[in-house]
C-alpha positions in Angstrom: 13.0 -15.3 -0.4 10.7 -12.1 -0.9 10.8 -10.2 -4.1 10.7 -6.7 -2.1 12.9 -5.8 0.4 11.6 -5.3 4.2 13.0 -2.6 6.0 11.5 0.0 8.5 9.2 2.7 6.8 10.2 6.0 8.6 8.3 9.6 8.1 9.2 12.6 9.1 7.0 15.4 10.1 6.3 18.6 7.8 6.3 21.8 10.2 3.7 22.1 12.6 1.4 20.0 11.6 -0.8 18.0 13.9 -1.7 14.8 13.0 -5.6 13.6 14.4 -5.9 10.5 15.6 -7.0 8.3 13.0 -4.0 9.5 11.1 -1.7 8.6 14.0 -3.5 5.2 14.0 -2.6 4.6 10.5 1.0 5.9 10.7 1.4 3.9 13.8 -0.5 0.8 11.7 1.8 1.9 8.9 5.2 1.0 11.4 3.7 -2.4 12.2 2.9 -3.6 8.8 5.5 -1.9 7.0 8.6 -3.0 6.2 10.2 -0.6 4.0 10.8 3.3 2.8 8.3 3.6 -0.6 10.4 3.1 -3.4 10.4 2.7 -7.7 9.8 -0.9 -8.7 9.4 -1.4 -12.6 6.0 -4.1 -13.0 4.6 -5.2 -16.1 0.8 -5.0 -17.5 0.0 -6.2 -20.8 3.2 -6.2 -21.8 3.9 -2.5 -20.8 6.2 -1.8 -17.9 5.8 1.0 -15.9 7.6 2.4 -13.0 5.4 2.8 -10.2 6.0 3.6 -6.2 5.9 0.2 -3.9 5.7 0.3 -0.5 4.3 -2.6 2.6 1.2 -1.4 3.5 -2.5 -0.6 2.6 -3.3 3.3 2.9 -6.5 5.1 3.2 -8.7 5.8 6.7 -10.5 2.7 6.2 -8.4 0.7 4.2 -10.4 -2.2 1.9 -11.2 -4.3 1.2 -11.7 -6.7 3.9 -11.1 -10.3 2.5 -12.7 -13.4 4.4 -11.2 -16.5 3.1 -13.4 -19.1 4.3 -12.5 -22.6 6.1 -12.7 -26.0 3.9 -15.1 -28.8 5.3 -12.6 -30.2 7.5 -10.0 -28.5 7.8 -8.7 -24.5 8.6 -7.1 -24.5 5.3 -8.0 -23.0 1.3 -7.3 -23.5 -1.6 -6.2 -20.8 -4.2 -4.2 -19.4 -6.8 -1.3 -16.4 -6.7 1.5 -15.2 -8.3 5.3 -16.1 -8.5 6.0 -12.7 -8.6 4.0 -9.8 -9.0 6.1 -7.5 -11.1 4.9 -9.7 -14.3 1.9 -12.1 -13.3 2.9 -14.6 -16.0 3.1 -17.9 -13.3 0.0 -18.9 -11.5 0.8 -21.0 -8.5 -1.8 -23.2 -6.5 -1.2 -22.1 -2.8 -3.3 -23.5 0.6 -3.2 -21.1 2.9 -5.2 -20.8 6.3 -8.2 -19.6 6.6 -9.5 -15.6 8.6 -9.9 -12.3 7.9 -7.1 -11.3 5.6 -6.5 -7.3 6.3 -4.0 -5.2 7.8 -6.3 -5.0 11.1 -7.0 -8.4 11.1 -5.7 -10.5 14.2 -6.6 -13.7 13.0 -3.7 -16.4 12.5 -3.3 -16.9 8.8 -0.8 -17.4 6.0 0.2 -13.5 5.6 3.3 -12.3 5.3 3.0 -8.6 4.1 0.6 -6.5 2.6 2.0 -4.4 -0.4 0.7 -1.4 -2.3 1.8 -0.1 -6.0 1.0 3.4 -7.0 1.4 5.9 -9.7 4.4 8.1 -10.0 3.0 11.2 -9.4 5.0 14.3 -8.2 4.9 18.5 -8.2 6.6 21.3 -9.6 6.9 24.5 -7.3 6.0 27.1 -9.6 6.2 29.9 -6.7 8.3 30.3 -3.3 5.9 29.3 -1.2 5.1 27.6 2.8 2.8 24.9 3.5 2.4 23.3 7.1 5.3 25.4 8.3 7.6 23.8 5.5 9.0 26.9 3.0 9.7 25.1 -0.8 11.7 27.2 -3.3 10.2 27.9 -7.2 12.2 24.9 -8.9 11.6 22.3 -5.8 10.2 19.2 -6.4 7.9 17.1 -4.3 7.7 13.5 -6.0 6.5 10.2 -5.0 3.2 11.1 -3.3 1.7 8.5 -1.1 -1.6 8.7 0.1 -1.7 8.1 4.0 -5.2 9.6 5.4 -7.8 12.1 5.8 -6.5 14.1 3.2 -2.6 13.7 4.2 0.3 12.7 1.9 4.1 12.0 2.2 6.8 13.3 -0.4 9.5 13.5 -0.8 11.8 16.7 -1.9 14.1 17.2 -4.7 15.0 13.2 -4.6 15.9 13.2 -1.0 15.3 10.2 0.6 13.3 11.2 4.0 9.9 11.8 3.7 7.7 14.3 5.0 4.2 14.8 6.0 1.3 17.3 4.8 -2.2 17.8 3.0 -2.1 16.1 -0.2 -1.2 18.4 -3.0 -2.9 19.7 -5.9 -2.3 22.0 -9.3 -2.7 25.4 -8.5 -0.8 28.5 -9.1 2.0 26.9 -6.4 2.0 23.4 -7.8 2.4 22.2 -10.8 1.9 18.3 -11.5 5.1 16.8 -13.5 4.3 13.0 -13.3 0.8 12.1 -14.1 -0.3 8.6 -13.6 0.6 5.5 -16.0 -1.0 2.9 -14.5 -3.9 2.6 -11.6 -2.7 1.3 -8.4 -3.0 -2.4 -7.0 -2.5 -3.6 -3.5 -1.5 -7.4 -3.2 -1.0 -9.4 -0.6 2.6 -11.4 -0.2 1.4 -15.4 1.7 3.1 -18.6 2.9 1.5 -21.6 1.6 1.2 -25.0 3.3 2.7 -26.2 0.3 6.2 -25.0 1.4 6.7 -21.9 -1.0 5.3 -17.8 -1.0 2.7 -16.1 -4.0 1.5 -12.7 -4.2 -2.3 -12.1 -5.0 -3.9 -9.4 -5.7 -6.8 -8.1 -3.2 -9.4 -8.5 -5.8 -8.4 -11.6 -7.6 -8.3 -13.0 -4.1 -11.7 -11.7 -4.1 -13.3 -13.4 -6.8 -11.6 -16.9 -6.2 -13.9 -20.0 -4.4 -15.0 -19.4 -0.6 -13.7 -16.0 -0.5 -16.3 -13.1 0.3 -15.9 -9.7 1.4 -15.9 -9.1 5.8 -16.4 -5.6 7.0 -15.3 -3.2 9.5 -16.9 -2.9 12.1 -15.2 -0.2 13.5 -11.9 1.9 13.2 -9.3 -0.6 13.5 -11.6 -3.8 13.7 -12.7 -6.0 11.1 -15.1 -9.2 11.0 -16.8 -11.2 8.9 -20.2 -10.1 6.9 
């Protein structure tokens, strides 16, 4: 059974604003590999929890890294090590899982099952009435929960509603003023079925560092391959 819910991840669009290409590439990404609205999910780090913002997929224009897991000898299948659950990382599990280019453009056939990022809390207080993208916010509104999608566009959402809405990525100013500063840098794991018979999370970059596992590249927007 997954630790984190799946459910369709659903934006809604801020005023006028037009969304390029790439950006409407990574939304459209976003609705494929996605699975749920963002939401709070408490994780522990050194035996210090903090509340962060989890959500099924990997953000950015490029999103990295690009993870080749590499075949055995004689066989399509690796050996490595995840996670029970990722909220605590305190139960390593050995886990085989196939071998290919493990990213969210990847169309290789291997072991995933969803790719998951945890961020920072990080939210705004509007300090003056102001309009951005066609959207008006009131002195006293607050946009919380900022997601990084791409090329310098973020979701929110507003005064703890639950739909989201699209615009440039905020920052303090005379408008804004930034109520939730970060606790704890973000991680993106990745959620796999093992030949074994059972599901681990692992981290992108302890994946990384583990036996036969290199970094691929892109090659282009929206294709990966190996190095």
């Amino acid at each position: 059974m997954l630790e984190l819910p799946i459910k369709p991840l659903w934006f809604q669009s801020g005023g006028k604003m037009k969304l390029s290409l790439n950006i409407f590439l990574l939304v459209f990404t976003a609705y494929l590999y996605a699975g749920d609205k963002p939401y709070q999910l408490p994780i522990t780090r050194h035996g210090v929890t903090h509340t962060m913002i989890a959500y099924n997929f990997w953000s950015g224009e490029y999103p990295k890294p690009v993870i080749h897991v590499q075949s055995g000898i004689q066989s399509n299948w690796h050996k490595m090590m995840g996670y029970a659950s990722l909220r605590r990382m305190d139960k390593r599990k050995k886990c085989t899982i196939r071998s290919g280019i493990y990213h969210p453009w990847s169309k290789d056939k291997i072991s995933l099952i969803n790719y998951y990022s945890i961020v920072p809390r990080v939210s705004y207080l509007v300090q003056n009435n102001t309009t951005i993208n066609g959207q008006k916010f009131k002195k006293g509104d607050r946009l919380e929960n900022e997601i990084y999608l791409a090329e310098g566009s973020c979701s929110y959402t507003l005064n703890g509603k639950k739909a989201r809405f699209e615009t440039y990525c905020i920052d303090e100013d005379t408008h804004f003023k930034k109520i939730n500063y970060p606790s704890h840098p973000s991680e993106q794991w990745l959620y796999l079925n093992c030949k074994e018979g059972y599901n681990v999370f692992v981290q992108d970059r302890d994946l990384l560092t583990q036996p036969n596992v290199n970094l691929g590249q892109i090659s282009e927007y929206g294709k990966v391959t190996e190095k």
